[in-house]
Each structure stands twice: as C-alpha cells, then as structure tokens.
ChimeraX commands (.cxc) that place a marker at each C-alpha (Angstrom):
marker #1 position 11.12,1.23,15.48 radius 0.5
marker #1 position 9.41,0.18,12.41 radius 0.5
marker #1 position 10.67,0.19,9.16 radius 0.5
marker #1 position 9.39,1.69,6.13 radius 0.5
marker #1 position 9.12,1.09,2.48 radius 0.5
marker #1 position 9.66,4.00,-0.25 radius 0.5
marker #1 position 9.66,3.90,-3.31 radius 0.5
marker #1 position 9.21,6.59,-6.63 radius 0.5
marker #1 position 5.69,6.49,-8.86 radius 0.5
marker #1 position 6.44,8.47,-12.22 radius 0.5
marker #1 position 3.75,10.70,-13.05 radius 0.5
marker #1 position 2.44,10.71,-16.74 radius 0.5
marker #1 position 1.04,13.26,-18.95 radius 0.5
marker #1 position -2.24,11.53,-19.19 radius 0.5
marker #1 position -2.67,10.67,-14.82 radius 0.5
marker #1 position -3.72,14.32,-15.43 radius 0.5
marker #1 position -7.30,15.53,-15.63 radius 0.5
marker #1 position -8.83,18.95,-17.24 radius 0.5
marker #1 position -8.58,20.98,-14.16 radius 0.5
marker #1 position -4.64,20.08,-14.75 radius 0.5
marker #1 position -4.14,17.81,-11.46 radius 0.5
marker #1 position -3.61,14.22,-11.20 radius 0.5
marker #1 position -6.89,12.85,-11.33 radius 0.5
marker #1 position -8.18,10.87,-8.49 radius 0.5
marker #1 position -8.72,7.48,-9.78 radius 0.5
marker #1 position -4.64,7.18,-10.56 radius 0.5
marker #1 position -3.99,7.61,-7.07 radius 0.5
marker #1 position -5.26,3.59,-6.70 radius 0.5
marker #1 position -2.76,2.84,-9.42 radius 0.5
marker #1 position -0.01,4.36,-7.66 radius 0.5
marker #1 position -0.61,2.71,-4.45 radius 0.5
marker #1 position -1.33,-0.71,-6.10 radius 0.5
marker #1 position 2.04,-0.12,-7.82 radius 0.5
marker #1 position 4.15,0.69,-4.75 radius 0.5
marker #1 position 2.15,-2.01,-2.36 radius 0.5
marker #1 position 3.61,-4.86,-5.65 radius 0.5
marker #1 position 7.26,-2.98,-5.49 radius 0.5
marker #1 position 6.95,-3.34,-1.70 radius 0.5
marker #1 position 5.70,-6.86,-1.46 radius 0.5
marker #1 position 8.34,-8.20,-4.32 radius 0.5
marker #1 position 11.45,-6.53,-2.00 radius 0.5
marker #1 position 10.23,-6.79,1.55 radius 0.5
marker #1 position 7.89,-9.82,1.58 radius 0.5
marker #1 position 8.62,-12.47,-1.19 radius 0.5
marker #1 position 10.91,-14.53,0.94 radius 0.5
marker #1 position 8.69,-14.79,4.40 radius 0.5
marker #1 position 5.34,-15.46,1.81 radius 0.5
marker #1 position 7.45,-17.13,-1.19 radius 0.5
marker #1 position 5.04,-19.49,-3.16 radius 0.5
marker #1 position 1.71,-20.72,-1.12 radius 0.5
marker #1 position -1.33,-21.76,-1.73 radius 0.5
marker #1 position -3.58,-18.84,-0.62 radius 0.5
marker #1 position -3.43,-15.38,-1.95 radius 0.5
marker #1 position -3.87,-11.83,-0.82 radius 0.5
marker #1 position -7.39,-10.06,-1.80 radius 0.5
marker #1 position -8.43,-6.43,-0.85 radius 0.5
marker #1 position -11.03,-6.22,1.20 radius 0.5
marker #1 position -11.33,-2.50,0.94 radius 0.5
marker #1 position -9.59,0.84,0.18 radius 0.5
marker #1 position -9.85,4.22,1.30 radius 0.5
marker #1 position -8.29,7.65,0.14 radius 0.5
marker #1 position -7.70,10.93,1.82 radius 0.5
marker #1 position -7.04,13.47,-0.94 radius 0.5
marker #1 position -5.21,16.67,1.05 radius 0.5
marker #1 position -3.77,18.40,-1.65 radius 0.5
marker #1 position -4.04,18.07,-5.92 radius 0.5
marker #1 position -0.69,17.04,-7.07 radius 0.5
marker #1 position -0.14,18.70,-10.32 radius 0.5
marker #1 position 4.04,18.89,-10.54 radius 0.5
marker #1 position 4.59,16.89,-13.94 radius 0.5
marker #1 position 8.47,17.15,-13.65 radius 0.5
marker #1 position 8.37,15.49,-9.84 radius 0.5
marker #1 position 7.61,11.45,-9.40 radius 0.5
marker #1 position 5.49,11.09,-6.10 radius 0.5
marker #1 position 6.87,9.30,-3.14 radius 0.5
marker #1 position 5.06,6.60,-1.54 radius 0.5
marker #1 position 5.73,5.40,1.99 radius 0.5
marker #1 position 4.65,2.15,3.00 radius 0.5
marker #1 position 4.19,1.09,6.79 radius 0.5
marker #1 position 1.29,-1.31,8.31 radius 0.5
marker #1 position -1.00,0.18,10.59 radius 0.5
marker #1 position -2.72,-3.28,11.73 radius 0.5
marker #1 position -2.41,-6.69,11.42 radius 0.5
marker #1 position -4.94,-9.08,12.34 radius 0.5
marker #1 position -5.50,-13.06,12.45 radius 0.5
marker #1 position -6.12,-13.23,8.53 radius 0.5
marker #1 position -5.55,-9.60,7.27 radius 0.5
marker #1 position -3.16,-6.70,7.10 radius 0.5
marker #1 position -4.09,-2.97,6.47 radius 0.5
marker #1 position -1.16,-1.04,4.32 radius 0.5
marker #1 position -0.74,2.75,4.74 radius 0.5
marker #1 position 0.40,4.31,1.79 radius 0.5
marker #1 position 1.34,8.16,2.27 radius 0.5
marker #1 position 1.87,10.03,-0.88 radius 0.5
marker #1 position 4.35,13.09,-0.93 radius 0.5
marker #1 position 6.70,14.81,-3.14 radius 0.5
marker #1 position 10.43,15.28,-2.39 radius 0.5
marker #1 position 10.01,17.91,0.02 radius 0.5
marker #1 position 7.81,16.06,1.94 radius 0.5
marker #1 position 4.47,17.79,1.06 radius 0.5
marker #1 position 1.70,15.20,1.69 radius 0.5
marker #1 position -0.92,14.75,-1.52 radius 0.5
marker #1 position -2.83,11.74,-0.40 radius 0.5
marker #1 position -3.04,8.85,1.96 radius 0.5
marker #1 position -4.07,5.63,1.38 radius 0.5
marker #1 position -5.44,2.58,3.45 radius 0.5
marker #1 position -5.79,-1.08,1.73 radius 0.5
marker #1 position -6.40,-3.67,4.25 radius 0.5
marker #1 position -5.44,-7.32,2.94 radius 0.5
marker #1 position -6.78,-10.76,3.19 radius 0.5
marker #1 position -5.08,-14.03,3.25 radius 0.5
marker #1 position -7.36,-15.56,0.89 radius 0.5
marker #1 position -8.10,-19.28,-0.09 radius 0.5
marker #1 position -9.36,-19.56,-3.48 radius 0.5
marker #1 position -10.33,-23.46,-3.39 radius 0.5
marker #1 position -12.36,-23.45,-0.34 radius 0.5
marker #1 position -13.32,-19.16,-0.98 radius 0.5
marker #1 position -12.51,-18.42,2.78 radius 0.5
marker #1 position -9.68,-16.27,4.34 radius 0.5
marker #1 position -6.81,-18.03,6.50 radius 0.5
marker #1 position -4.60,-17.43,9.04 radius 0.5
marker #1 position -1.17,-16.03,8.54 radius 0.5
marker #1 position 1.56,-18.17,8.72 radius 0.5
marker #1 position 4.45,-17.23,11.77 radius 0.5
marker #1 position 7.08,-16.08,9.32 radius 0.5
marker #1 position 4.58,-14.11,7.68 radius 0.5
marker #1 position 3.15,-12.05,10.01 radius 0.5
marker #1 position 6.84,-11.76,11.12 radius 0.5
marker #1 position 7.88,-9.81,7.89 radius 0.5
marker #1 position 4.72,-7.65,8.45 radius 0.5
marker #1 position 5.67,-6.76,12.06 radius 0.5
marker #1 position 8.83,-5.08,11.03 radius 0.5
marker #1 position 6.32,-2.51,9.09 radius 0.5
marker #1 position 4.13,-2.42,12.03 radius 0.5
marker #1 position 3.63,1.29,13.06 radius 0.5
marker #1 position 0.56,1.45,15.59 radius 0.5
marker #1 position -1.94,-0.87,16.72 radius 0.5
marker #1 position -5.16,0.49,15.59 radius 0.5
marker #1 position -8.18,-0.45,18.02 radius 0.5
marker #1 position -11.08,-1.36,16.25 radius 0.5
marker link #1:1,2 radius 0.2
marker link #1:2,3 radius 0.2
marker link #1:3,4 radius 0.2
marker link #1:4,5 radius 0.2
marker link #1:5,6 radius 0.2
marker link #1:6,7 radius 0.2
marker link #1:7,8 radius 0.2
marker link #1:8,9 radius 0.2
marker link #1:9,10 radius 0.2
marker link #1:10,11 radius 0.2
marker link #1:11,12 radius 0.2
marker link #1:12,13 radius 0.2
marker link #1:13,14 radius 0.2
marker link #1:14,15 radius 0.2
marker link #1:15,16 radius 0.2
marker link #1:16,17 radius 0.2
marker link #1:17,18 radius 0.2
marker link #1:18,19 radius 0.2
marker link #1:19,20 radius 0.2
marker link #1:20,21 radius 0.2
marker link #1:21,22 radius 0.2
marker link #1:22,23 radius 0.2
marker link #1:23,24 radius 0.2
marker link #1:24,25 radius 0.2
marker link #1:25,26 radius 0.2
marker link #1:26,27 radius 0.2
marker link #1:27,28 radius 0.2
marker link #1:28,29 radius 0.2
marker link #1:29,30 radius 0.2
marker link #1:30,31 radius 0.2
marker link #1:31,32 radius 0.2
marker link #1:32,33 radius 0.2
marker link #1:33,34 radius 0.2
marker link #1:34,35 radius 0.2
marker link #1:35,36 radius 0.2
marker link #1:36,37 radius 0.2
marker link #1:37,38 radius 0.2
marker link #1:38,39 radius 0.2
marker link #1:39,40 radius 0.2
marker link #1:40,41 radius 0.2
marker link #1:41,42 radius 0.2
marker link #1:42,43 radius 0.2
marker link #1:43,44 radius 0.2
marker link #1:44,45 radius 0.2
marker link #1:45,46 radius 0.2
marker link #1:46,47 radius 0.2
marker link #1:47,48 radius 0.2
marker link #1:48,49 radius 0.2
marker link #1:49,50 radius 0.2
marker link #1:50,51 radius 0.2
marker link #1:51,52 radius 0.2
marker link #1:52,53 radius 0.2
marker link #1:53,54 radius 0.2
marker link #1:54,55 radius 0.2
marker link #1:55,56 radius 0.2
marker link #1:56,57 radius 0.2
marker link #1:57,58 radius 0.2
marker link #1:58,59 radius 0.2
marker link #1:59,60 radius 0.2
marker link #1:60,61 radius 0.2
marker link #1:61,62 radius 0.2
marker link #1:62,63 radius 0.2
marker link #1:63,64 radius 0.2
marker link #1:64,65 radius 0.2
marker link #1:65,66 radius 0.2
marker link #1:66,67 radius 0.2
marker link #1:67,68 radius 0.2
marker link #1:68,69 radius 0.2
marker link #1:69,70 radius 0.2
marker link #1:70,71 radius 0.2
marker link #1:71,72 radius 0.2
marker link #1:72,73 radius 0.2
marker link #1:73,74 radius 0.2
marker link #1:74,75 radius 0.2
marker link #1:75,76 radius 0.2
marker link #1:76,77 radius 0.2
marker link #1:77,78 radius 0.2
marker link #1:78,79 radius 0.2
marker link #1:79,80 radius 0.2
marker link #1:80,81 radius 0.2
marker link #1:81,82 radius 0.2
marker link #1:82,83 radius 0.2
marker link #1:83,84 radius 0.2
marker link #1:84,85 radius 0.2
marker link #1:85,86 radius 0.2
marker link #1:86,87 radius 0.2
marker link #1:87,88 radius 0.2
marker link #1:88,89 radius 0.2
marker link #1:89,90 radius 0.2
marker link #1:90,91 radius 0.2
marker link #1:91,92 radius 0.2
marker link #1:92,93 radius 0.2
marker link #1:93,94 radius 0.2
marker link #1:94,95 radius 0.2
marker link #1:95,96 radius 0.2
marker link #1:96,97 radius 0.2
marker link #1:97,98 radius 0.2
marker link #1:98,99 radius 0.2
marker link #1:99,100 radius 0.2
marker link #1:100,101 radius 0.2
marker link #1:101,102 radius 0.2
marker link #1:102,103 radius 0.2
marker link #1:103,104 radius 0.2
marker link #1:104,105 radius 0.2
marker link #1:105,106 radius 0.2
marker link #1:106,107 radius 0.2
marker link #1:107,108 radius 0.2
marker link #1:108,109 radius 0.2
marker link #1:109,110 radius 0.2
marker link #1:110,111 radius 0.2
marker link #1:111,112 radius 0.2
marker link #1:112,113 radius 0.2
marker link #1:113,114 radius 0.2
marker link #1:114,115 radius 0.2
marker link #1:115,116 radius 0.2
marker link #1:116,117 radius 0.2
marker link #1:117,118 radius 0.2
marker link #1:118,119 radius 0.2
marker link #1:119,120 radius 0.2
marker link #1:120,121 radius 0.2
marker link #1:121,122 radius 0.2
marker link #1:122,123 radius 0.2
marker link #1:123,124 radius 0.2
marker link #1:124,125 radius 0.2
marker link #1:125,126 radius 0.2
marker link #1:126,127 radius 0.2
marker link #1:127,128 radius 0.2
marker link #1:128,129 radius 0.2
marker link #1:129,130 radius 0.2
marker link #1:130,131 radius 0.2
marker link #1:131,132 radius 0.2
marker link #1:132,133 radius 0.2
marker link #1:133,134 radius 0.2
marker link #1:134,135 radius 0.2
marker link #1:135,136 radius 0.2
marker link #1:136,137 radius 0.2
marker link #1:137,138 radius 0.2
marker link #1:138,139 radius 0.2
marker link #1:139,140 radius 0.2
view
C-alpha cells in the first residue's frame, strides 16, 4: 500500500477574495508549499545534493468546492500518481478536517539539467523514494 504525505496549510486573511472564498490563485501556493514540506521529510535523503534539479512541467487544478472556513488550516495529501523515466506527477488533494474535498491538484516534475538544459533520468534510489508514494499507474 502506498504511503501518503499530509501536512497543514494555514489559511490567511488576505488568501481570501471579495466573494469571501479563498481565491484561486493561492491554491498553487498551497500545493507548492506542501510538495517543499513533503520533499524536505520524505525525499531529501534518496535525492540529497545532485547536480540536476526538479522543474514543473505543468499544473492542473480541479476546484470542487470554495473553501471559505478562516478558523480551519486545509489539509493537503500528497501521493504520486505516475512516475516516468525523467518525471514524476504529484497529486495534491486539498480537504479540511472532516475530510471535505476543496481542490485537487496535479504537478508533474522533471529531473532537470540546467548545464546541458535537458531532462535526465532518475537515479535507482530516487525513483525508489517515489515508489513508496506510488498510488496508480496512470496510462497515458
């Protein structure tokens, strides 16, 4: 079974918009934030310091629900949905304590080279630590 990553976003005053929700844009923020928390205590040790870097490549957002609880943080699973030869794709799902689901959110992840500009391979003790987050094997 594969594990997952939580962890708590706090919610400001100003993430909220005029129509009194958390406006869309933050909802980036929060994943970017809980994707860092999630690579600094799951992944540090199996990609420690190396040469190449990860990029995004692209992000996507399902908004279900507006999230307008100010007194709540938001709770932010983490589990990978793919991994490929060079790339990962990160689900982030979004939900309060009760387990009401705001958002979802997709980042896929490239092992990037910036000297030669090209993505690499993952190393073997790398794409080990990402298995253990390893959900489904999406078909593309």
């Amino acid at each position: 079974m594969a594990k997952t990553y939580t962890c708590e976003i706090e919610v400001r005053w100003a993430d909220f918009d005029q129509l009194g929700h958390v406006n869309n844009v933050k909802y980036l923020e929060y994943a970017q934030e809980a994707r860092i928390r999630f690579f600094a205590a799951c992944l540090q040790e199996a990609f420690g310091r190396r040469e190449s870097r990860m990029v995004i490549r692209k992000n996507t957002i399902e908004y279900l629900l507006p999230y307008d609880d100010l007194t709540e943080p938001l709770h932010i699973d983490i589990e990978l949905i793919h991994i490929g030869r060079t790339s990962y794709t990160v689900r982030h799902r979004m939900h309060n304590a009760s387990g009401v689901v705001f958002a979802t959110a997709d980042a896929i992840m490239v092992n990037f080279d910036p000297r030669t500009g090209k993505s690499v391979a993952l190393s073997g003790p790398e794409r080990s630590a990402l298995e253990d987050y390893l959900v489904e094997e999406a078909v593309h």
